[in-house]
N, C-alpha and C positions, 0 to 999 in steps of 0.2 A: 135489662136491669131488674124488669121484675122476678124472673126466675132467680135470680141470685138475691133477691130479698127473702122471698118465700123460700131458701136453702137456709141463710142466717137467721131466720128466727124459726125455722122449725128443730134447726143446731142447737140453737139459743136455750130454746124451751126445753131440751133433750139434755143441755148439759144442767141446767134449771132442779132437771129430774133427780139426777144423783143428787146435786147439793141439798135439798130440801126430801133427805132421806127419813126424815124424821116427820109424824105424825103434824099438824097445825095444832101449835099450840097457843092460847089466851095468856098474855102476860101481862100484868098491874105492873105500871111504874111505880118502883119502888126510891124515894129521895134522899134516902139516909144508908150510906155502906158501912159497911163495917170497920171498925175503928181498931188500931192495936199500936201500941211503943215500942215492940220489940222485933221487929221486921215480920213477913208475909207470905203468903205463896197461896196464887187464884189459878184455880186450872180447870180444863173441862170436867174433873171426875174429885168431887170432896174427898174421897178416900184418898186420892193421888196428892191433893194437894195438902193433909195431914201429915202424909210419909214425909213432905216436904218441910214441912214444920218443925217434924220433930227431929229434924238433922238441925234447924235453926238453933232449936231448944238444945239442943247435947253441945251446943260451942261452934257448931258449923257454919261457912260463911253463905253466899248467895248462889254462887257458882254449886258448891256440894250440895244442896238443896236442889236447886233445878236438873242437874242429872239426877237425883235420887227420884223425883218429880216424873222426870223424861220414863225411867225405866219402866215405874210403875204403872204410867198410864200404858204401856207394851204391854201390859198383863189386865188391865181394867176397863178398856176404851179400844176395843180391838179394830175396831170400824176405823181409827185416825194413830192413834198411841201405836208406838213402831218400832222394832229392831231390825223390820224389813223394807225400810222404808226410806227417808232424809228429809234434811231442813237447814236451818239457818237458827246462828244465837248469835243477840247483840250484848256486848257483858261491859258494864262499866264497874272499873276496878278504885275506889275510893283513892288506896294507899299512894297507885301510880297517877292520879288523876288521867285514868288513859281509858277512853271507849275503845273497842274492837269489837270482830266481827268475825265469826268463824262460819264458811262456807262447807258445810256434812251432805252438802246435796248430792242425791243419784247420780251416776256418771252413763253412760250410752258403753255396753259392751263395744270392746274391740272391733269385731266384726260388723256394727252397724252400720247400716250408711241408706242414705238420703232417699231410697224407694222402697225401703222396710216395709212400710204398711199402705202400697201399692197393688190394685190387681193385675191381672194380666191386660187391662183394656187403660192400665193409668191412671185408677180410680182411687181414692180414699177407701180401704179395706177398716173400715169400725170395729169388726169382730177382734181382726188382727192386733189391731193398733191398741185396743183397749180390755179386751178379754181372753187373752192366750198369753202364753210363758213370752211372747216376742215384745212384749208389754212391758218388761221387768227393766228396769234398771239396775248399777252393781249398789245395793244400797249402803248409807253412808252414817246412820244415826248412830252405831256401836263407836266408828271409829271417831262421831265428833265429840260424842256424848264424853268417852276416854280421853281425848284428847284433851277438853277443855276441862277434865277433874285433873288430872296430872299437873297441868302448865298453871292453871289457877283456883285451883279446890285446894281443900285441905282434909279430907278423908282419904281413906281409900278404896280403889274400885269395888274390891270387894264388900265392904262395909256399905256403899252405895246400891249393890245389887241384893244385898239380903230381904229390904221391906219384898221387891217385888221378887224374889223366888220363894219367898213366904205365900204371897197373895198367890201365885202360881201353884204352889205346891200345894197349900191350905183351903184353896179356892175365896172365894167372895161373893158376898150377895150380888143377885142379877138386879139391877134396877129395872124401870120401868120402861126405859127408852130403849136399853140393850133389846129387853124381852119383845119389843114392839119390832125394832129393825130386823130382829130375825124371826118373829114371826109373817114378814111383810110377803109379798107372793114375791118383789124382786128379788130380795136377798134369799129369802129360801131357798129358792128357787139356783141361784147362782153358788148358793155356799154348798147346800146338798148333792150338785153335781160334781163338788171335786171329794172324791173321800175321806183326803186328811183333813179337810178342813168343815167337814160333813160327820166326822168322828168329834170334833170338837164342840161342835154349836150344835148338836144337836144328841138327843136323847139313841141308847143303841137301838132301839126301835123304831129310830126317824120321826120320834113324837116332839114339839117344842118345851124349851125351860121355860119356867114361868117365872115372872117377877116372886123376889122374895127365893127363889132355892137356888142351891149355892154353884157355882160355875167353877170345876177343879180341871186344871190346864198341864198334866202331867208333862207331855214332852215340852211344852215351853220354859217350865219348870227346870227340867233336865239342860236345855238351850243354855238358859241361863246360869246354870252352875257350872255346864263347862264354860263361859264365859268369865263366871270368877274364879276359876281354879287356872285357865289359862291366858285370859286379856282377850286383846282381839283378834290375836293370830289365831284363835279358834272360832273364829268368824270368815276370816280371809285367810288362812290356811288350815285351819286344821279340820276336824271333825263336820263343823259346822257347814263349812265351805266345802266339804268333799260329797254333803247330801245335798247342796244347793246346787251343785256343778252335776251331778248325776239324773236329778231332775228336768234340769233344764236339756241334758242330751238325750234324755227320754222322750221328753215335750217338745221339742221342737223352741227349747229358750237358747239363746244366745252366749248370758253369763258363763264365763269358761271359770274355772281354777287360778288360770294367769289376769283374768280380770281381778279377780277378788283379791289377788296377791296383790296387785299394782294400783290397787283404789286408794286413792289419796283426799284428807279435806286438805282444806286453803284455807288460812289467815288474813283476813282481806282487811286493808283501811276502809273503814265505814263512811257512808255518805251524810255529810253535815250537810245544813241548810239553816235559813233562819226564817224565823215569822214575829214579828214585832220584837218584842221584847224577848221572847224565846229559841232555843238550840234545839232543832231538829237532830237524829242522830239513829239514821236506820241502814237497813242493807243494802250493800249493793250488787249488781250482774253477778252472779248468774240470777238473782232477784228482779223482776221489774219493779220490784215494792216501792224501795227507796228512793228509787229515781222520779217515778211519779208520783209520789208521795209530795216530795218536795218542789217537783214542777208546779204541781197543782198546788201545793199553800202560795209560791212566786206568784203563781196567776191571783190566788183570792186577794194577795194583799194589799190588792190595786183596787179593792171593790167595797164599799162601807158593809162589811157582811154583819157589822156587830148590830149597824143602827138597822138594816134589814131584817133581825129578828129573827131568832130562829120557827123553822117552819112556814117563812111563808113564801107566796110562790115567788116575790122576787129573789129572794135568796136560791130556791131550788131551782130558779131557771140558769143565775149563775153559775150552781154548783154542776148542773148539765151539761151548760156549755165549757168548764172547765174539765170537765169530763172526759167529752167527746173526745175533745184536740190530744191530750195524754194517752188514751187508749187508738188513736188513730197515729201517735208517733210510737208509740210500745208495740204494735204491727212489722215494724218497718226497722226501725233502730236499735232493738231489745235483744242480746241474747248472750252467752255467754262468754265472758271479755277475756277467758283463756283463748279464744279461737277469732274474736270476733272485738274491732275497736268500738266502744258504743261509746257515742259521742256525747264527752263531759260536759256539756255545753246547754244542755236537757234542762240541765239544773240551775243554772244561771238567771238571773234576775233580769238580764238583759232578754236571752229568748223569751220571759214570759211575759216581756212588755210586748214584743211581736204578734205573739200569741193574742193578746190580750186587744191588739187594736181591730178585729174583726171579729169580736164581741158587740152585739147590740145588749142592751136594757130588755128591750121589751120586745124584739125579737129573735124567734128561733131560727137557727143557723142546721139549716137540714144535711144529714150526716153525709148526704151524695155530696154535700159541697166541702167538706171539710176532709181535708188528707194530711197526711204527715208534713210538718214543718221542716222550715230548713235552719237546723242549728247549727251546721258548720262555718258561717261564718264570724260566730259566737267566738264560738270555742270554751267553752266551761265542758170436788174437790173433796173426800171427804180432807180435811186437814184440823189439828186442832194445836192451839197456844197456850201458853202458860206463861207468867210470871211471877220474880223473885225480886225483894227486897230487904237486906240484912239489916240490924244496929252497928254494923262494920259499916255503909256508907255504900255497897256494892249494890251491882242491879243487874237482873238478868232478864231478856226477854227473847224467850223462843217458840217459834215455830216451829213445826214438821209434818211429816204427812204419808201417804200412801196412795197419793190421788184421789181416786174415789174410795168414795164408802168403803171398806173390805179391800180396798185395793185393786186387782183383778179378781176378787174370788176364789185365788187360788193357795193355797198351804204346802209348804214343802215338807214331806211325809219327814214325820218321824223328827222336828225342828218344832211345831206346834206356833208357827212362824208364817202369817199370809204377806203372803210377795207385794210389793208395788206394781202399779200400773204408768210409771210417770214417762214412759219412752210417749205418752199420746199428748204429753207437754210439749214436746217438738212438734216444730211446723212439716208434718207428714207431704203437706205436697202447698207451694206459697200460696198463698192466695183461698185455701179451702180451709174453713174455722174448725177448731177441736171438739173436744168433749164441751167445753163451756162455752162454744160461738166468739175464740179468741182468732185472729187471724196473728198469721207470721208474715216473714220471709226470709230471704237466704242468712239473714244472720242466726235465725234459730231453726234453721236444717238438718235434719236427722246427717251425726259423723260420729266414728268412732270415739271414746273418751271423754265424749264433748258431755255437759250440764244444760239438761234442758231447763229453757227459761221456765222462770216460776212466777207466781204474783204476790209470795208470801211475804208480807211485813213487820216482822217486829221491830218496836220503834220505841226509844225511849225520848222523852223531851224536858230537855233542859230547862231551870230557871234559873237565875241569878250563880251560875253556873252550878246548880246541885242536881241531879235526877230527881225530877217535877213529878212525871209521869212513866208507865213501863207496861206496854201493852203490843197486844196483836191481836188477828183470830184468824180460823178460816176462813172458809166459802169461796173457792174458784176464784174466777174472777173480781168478784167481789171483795175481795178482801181488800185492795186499794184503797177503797171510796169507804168502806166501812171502817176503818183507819181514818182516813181523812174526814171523816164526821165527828169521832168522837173526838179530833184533835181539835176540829174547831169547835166543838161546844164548851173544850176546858178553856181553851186559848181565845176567843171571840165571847163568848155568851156565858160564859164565867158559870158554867153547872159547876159543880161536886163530880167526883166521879162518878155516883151513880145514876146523876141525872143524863150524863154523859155517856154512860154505855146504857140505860134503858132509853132514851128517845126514841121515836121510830128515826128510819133512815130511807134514802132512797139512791140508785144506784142507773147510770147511765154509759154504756161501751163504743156508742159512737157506731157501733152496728153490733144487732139489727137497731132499727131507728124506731124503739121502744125505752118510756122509762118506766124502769120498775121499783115501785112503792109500796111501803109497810103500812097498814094501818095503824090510826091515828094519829094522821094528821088534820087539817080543821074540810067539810066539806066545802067553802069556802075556797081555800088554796087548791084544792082537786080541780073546782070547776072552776077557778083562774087558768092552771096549768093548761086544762083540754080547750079552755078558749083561746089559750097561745100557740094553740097548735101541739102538742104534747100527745101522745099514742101512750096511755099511762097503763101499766099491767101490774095486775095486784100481786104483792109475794106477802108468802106469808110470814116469813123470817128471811134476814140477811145477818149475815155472819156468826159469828160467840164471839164476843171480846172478854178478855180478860183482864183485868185493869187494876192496876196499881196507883194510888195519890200518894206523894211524902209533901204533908206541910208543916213545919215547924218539927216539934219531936214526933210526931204522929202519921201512922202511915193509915190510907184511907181504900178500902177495896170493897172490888164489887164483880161478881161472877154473873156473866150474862144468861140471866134467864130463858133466854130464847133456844138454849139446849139442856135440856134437863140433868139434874144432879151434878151440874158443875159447883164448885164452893171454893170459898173463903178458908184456911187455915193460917191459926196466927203460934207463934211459938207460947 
């Protein structure tokens, strides 16, 4: 047991590493967000979330806006923002009073199957799994990004794609953060090695850009006007897709021609939930988000979290032990429900009173003793987010991603286009944790076509039946539990939004059997925790949230500080 401790957190800390690619940065709680009457768009890059405004401002609805949003962080936010990549968008539509859910996630070429990133001795291959072309999944953001402007936008694609072949073709100021990650020695280091993407981020003399000079993305540029002069069949068949199929038979990748042509998203019924007086309403499999999203507010509602207070360690022991038990069944029962039944039953109010009766108060329940539940007799990273809220009544909240940071590191020559890494999102071998120290098993095993499970959440929350709230973020694993904080600080501890996304937060996986904590919280609650027995590991950031308030005529946002130059745009 001990050796398979000392394996999960030194995974842990290693998947730790990507997510916290960005410098430690000091951030003042800020208690007042930004205020506007004519709907919104918060996303990690202000320039992206203007592009998104000003489609609000020309008559456009929520949906037009968040792809307009989508594309342009593919050109400003290159570390997350993706046309090489996938995600998930939760879209409530005003006119039909109808939430939905469109699944754009990576799909597992053809040819893959379940010892891909195996060595000869049976081993978990890291190299393989997370930094080579066999890494790639067929990606899914052109087709879902299109998919949901057609079915429920009111622009058109190409109108939607001009801000960011502008910002491509025009370039854009480097911010401070871009200029740091790629002066970093890991990114350097990994983007430098490949040369289309060593052409891109970097000077022809392999000197770095500096914050403040301007970053010009020609072939992405190029990418994306065949894009709007042909749709997506020049993604998945045409031009686009015949340099991304040549690539990978160079590399040693998988994606064929026939994968790209047969890539499909899903329209999925979204997973509802409730918590007192309010409607949860997030995604579901091939997401773990929403299922444990909503397991764990069933677990909180049994616990007086309001008069516990936020921040103190009775509250945080709670939110741990409701942790554990969610991330010890998303192991086991999690993966994607084209291939695989994940039991409805997760979500049920019944399994989390089960759950909930080997919960102590005042004792910690150690993670060797806690395993997957049994709900069948029931029966119910880099990654970045964005949201939209219209004066139409509509709401959008998506996620997407690339995996890590840059993805794999690697650029499809001559596309201006870095690949995903999301194939190390499947459980490579049961029982051995990923990049972020997540464990699986045969539900999320590397197969052909198959959607590797993901932990992305975006989630909007009902009141009185109108869209309350509209948020998500990244950060691996983490994104769960950083969702699930900010949900209960509006819904329990009555913040504002922005008291709501600046708090610190803290984050527990159920293994390895550490929790790990933002500064400021009180010294106090710290040396509570470590006298209840608590392994507490300091982080320096958890998540970005993006976050949207509607109350009354007034929409209320606040772009999480804890990644640099994300902003507020209002129409």
């Amino acid at each position: 047991m001990k050796k398979i401790s000392i394996l999960f957190i030194s995974i842990f800390f290693l998947g730790n590493l990507f997510l916290n690619d960005l410098p430690i940065i000091e951030y003042k709680s800020i208690n007042h967000p930004v205020i506007a009457s004519e709907g919104m768009v918060v996303s990690q890059r202000g320039i992206a979330s203007e592009v998104g405004a000003e489609i609000l401002r020309s008559g456009g609805n929520a949906v037009d806006a968040a792809v307009a949003t989508g594309l342009a962080l593919a050109v400003v936010l290159p570390r997350a923002g993706n046309i090489g990549g996938g995600g998930f968008m939760v879209v409530y539509l005003k006119d039909k009073d109808k939430s939905l859910t469109i699944d754009y996630r990576e799909k597992a070429p053809s040819a893959a199957h379940r010892d891909l990133f195996l060595d000869e001795e049976g081993n978990y291959d890291r190299k393989k799994a997370q930094f080579s072309l066999l890494s790639a999944g067929v990606p899914g953001s052109v087709a879902g990004f299109h998919y949901a402007l057609t079915n429920y936008g009111t622009i058109s694609w190409q109108d939607a794609l001009k801000p960011a072949i502008k910002l491509a073709e025009e370039g854009f100021i480097i911010p401070h953060d871009l200029a740091n990650t790629l002066a970093s020695k890991r990114y350097r280091e990994r983007l430098s090695a490949d040369p289309a993407a060593s052409k891109v981020f970097f000077k022809e003399d392999g000197s770095l850009y500096k914050a403040g000079e301007l970053l010009v993305q020609k072939d992405l540029a190029s990418t994306l006007r065949q894009l709007s002069e042909f749709g997506p069949d020049a993604f998945y068949k045409g031009k686009i897709a015949k340099l991304i199929a040549e690539e990978m038979e160079r590399n040693g990748g998988l994606i064929t021609l026939e994968d790209l042509a047969n890539y499909n998203i899903v329209e999925r019924e979204p997973l509802v939930g409730s918590y007192k007086e309010f409607e949860i309403v997030s995604m579901p499999p091939s997401s773990s988000g929403g299922t444990h999203l909503i397991q764990m507010l069933n677990m909180l509602e049994e616990f007086p979290i309001k008069e516990m207070g936020f921040g103190s360690s009775e509250s945080i022991h709670i939110l741990a032990e409701v942790m554990k038990r969610a991330y010890a069944d998303r192991s086991k029962y999690l993966g994607d429900s084209d291939f695989y039944e994940v039991p409805s039953s997760l979500t049920s109010k019944q399994y989390a009173k089960s759950l909930n009766m080997n919960i102590s108060s005042d004792k910690i329940t150690p993670s060797s003793e806690v395993s997957p539940g049994d709900p069948y007799p029931y029966e119910s990273p880099d990654t970045t987010h964005f949201s939209v809220m219209d004066s139409y009544g509509n709401a959008v909240a998506n996620t997407y991603t690339l995996n890590f940071s840059y993805g794999s590191g690697k650029m499809i020559p001559g596309t201006g286009m870095l690949i995903n890494n999301e194939m190390d999102d499947f459980s490579s071998k049961p029982g051995t944790p990923n990049g972020y120290g997540l464990l699986g098993s045969e539900a999320n095993a590397i197969e052909g076509n198959k959607r590797p499970l993901s932990s992305m959440t975006p989630t909007i929350i009902f009141k009185n039946n109108e869209p309350f709230v509209v948020f998500g973020s990244p950060g691996g694993s983490r994104i769960i539990t950083t969702v699930l904080q900010v949900a209960i600080n509006v819904m329990d501890h009555d913040m504002n939004i922005a008291q709501a996304v600046h708090s610190p937060r803290i984050h527990h996986q159920w293994l390895p059997e550490v929790l790990m904590i933002e500064s400021g919280f009180g010294p106090d609650t710290e040396k509570n925790l470590v006298q209840k027995g608590y392994k507490l590991y300091p982080s320096s950031t958890m998540g970005s949230i993006q976050a949207i308030m509607k109350e009354g005529d007034y929409f209320y946002g606040s772009a999480d500080p804890r990644r640099p130059s994300a902003g507020v745009a209002t129409p």
